[in-house]
N, C-alpha and C positions, 0 to 999 in steps of 0.2 A: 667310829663307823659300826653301826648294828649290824648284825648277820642276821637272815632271814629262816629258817628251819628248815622252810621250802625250796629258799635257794642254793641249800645243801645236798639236795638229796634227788636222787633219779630214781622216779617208781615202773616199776615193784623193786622192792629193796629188802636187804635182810635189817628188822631190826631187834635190836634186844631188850628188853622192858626189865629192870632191875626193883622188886616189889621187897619195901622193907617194913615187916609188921612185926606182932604179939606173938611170939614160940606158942602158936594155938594149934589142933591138929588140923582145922579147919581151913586154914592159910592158904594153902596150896590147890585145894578145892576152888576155893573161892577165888582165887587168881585166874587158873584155867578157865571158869566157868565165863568169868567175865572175857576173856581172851576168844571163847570159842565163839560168843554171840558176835564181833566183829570182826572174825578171821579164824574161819573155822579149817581144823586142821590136827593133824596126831602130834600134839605136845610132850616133851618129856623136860617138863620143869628142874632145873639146878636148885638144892636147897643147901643153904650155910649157915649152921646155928651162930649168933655172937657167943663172943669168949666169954661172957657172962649164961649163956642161956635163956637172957630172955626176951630176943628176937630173932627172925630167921629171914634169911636173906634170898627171895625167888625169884629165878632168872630166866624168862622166857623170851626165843625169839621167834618171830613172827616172818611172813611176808608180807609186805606192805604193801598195799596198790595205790592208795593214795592221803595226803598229806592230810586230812581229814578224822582219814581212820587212826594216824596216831596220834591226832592230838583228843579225839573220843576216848580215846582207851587212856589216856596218859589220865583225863577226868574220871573217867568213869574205876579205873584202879585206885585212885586217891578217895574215892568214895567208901571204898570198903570199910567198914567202920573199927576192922581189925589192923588197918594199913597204918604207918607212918608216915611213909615216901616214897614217890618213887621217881626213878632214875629212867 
């Protein structure tokens, strides 16, 4: 049985976007910036270098209004061309 994303969630919801890219200073700029074009708001992003140093791991959550807006941003952070993953 598949689960629906939408069928998961009641909007507006808190959610948290988990952005894994390149240890760049850039990173975290470029996460917010994307964040603020589809959910604008005063962010203060989590950052956690890997135990190697050479990725960092950014942790934003948002309020969501609707199922749309997280699946834009889920694309549009995967875009960053500094990103890996995101969660």
């Amino acid at each position: 049985m598949k689960t629906n994303l939408k069928e998961l969630l009641e909007f507006p919801t808190s959610f948290t976007y988990k952005v894994m890219g390149l240890a760049k200073p850039e990173l975290v700029d470029l996460v917010v910036e994307v964040v603020q074009r589809h959910a604008p708001g005063d962010y203060t992003p989590q950052v956690k270098p890997s135990s190697k140093g050479n990725y960092h791991s950014v942790s934003v959550t948002i309020t969501a209004t609707h199922i749309e807006q997280v699946e834009t941003l889920y694309e549009e952070l995967g875009n960053i061309e500094i990103v890996r993953m995101v969660l």
